[in-house]
C-alpha positions as CSV (number, residue, x, y, z in Angstrom):
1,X,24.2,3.6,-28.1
2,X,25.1,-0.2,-29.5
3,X,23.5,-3.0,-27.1
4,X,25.7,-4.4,-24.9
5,X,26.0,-8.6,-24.9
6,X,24.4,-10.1,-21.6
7,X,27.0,-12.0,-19.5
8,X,26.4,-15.8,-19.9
9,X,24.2,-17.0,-16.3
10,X,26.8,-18.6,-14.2
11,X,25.5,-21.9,-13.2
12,X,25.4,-23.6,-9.1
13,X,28.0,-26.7,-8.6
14,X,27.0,-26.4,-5.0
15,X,24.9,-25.2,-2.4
16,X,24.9,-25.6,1.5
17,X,22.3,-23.6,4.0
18,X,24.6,-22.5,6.2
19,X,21.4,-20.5,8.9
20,X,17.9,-20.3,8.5
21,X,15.9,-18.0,10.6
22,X,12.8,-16.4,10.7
23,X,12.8,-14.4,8.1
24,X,15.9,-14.9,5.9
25,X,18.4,-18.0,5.2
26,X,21.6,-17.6,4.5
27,X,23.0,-20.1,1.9
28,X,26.5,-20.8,0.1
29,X,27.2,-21.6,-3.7
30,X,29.7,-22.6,-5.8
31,X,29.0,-21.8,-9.2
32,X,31.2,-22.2,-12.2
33,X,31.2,-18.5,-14.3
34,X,32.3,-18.1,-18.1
35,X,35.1,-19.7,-19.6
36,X,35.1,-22.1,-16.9
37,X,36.1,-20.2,-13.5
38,X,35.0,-20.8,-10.3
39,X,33.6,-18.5,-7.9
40,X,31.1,-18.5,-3.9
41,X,28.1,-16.7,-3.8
42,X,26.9,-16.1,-0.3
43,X,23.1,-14.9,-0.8
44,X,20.6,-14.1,1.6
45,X,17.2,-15.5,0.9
46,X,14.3,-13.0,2.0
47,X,10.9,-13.4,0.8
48,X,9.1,-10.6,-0.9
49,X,7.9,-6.9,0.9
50,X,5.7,-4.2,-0.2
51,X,6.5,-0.5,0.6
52,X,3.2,1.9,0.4
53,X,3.7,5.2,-0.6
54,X,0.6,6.7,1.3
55,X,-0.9,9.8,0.2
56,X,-2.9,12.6,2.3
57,X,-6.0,14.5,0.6
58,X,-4.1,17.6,2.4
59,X,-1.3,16.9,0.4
60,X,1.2,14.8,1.8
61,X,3.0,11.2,2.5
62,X,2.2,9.2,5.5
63,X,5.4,7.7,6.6
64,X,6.3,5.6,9.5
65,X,9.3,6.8,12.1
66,X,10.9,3.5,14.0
67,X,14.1,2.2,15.4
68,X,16.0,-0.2,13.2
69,X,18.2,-2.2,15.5
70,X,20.4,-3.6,12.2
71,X,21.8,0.1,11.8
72,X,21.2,1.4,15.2
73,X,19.4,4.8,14.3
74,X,15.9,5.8,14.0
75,X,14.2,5.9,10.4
76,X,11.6,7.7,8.4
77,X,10.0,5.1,5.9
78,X,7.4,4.5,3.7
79,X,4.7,2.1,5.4
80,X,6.1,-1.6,5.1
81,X,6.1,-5.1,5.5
82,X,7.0,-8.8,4.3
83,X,4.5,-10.4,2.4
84,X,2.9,-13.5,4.5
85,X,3.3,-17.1,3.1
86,X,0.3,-17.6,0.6
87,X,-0.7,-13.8,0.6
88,X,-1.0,-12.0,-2.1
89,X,1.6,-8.3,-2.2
90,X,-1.9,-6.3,-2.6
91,X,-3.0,-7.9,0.5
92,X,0.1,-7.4,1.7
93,X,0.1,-3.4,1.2
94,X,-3.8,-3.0,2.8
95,X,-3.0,-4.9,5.8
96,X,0.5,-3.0,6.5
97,X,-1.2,0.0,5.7
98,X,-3.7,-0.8,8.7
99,X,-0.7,-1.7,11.1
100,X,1.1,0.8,10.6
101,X,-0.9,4.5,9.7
102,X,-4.5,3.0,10.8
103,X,-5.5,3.5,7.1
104,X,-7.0,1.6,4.0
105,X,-6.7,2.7,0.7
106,X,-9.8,3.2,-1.6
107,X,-7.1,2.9,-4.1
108,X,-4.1,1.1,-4.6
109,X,-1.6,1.1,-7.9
110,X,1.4,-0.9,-8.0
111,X,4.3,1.5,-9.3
112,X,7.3,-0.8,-9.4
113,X,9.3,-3.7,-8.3
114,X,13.0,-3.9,-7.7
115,X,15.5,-5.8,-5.7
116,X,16.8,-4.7,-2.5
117,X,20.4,-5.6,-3.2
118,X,20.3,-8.4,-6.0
119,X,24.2,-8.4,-5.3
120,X,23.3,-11.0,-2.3
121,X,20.0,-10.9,-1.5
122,X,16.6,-12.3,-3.1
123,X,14.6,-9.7,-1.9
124,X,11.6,-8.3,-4.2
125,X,10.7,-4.9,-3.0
126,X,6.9,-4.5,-4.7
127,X,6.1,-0.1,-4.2
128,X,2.6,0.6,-3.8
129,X,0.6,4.1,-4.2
130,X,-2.0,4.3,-1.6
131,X,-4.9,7.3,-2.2
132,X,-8.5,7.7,-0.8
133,X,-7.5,6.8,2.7
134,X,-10.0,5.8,5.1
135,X,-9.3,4.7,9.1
136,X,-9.0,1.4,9.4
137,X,-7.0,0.2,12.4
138,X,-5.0,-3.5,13.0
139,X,-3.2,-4.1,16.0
140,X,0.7,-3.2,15.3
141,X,2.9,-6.3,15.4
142,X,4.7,-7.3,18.7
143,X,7.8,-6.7,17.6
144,X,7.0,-3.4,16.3
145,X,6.7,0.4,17.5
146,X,6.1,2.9,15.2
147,X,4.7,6.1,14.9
148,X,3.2,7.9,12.1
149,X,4.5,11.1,10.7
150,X,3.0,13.0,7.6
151,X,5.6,15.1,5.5
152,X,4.0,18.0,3.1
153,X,4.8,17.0,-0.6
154,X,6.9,20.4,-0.9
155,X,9.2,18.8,1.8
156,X,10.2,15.7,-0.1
157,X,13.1,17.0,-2.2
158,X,15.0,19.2,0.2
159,X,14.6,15.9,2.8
160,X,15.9,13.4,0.2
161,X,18.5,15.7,-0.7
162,X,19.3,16.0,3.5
163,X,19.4,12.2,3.5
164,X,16.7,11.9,5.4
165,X,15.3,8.8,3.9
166,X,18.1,6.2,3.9
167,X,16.2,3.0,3.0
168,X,16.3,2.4,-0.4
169,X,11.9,1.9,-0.8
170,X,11.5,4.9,0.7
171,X,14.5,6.7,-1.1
172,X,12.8,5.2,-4.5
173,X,9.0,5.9,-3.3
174,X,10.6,9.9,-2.9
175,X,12.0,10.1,-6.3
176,X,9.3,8.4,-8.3
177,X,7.0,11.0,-6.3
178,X,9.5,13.6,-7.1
179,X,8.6,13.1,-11.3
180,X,5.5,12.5,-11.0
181,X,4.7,15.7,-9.3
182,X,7.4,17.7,-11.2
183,X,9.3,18.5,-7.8
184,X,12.7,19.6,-8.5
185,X,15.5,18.3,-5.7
186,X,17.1,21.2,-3.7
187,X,18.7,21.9,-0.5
């Protein structure tokens, strides 16, 4: 397969804030793309989040079931959060883990970073394996009401074929467990 020639970086003209909120900003640009053309890029500025992929010594995933008012239905997710201004995403992931499940890792292994939708949104998801948990409890967030549920490994690929999981972390936390366990998707 012949490499393909990466598109020339379009560069800004212009950029107004047009909302910034708690935890995102919304900002306009006008950037000028090859061969001189013009275009408006409306992107979503979101500071990074880890995702923790939280494993059982009995054999299965700690997830986290909530209500996400953005898509009115309940989820099932991997354990989550934003990373806090001047924390570091390993922090991050242990003190999410202890909100969330009640649960420290003994150890934790980054297995990838990606973007949440790098079509408008600067959002670096950073996926975490958490093993040799111990109970460790923080007080949930306010805002916040989640309850833990632990899926068996053998249950991953039939639910991810069932749509169960429709965030992407969690959707890429199930497949990367998928091959690394050798779990083949069914329904």
């Amino acid at each position: 397969m012949e490499a393909q020639e990466v598109a020339a970086a379009e560069r800004r003209l212009s950029s107004r804030r047009i909302y910034e909120g708690h935890i995102l900003n919304l900002r306009v640009d006008d950037v000028i793309l090859e061969f001189g053309r013009t275009a408006r890029r409306e992107v979503v500025e979101h500071g990074a989040a880890v995702g923790i992929l939280a494993l059982t010594e009995k054999g299965g995933v700690l997830l986290v079931r909530q209500y996400r008012y953005a898509v009115d239905e309940e989820t099932l997710e991997v354990c989550a959060g934003l990373v806090e201004k001047g924390e570091e995403p390993r922090d991050a992931a242990v003190r999410e883990m202890q909100e969330e499940l009640g649960f420290k890792p003994g150890k934790l292994t980054e297995i990838g970073r990606f973007y949440a939708s790098p079509g408008f949104c600067t959002e670096l998801l950073i996926l975490y394996l958490a093993e040799g948990l111990t109970p460790s409890r923080l007080p949930q967030d306010d805002d916040e009401n989640v309850s833990v549920v632990e899926l068996p490994l053998k249950d991953i690929p039939g639910r991810l074929a069932e749509g169960t999981f429709r965030d992407s972390k969690t959707f890429a936390a199930m497949a990367w467990l998928m091959a690394r366990e050798g779990l083949r998707p069914g329904v």
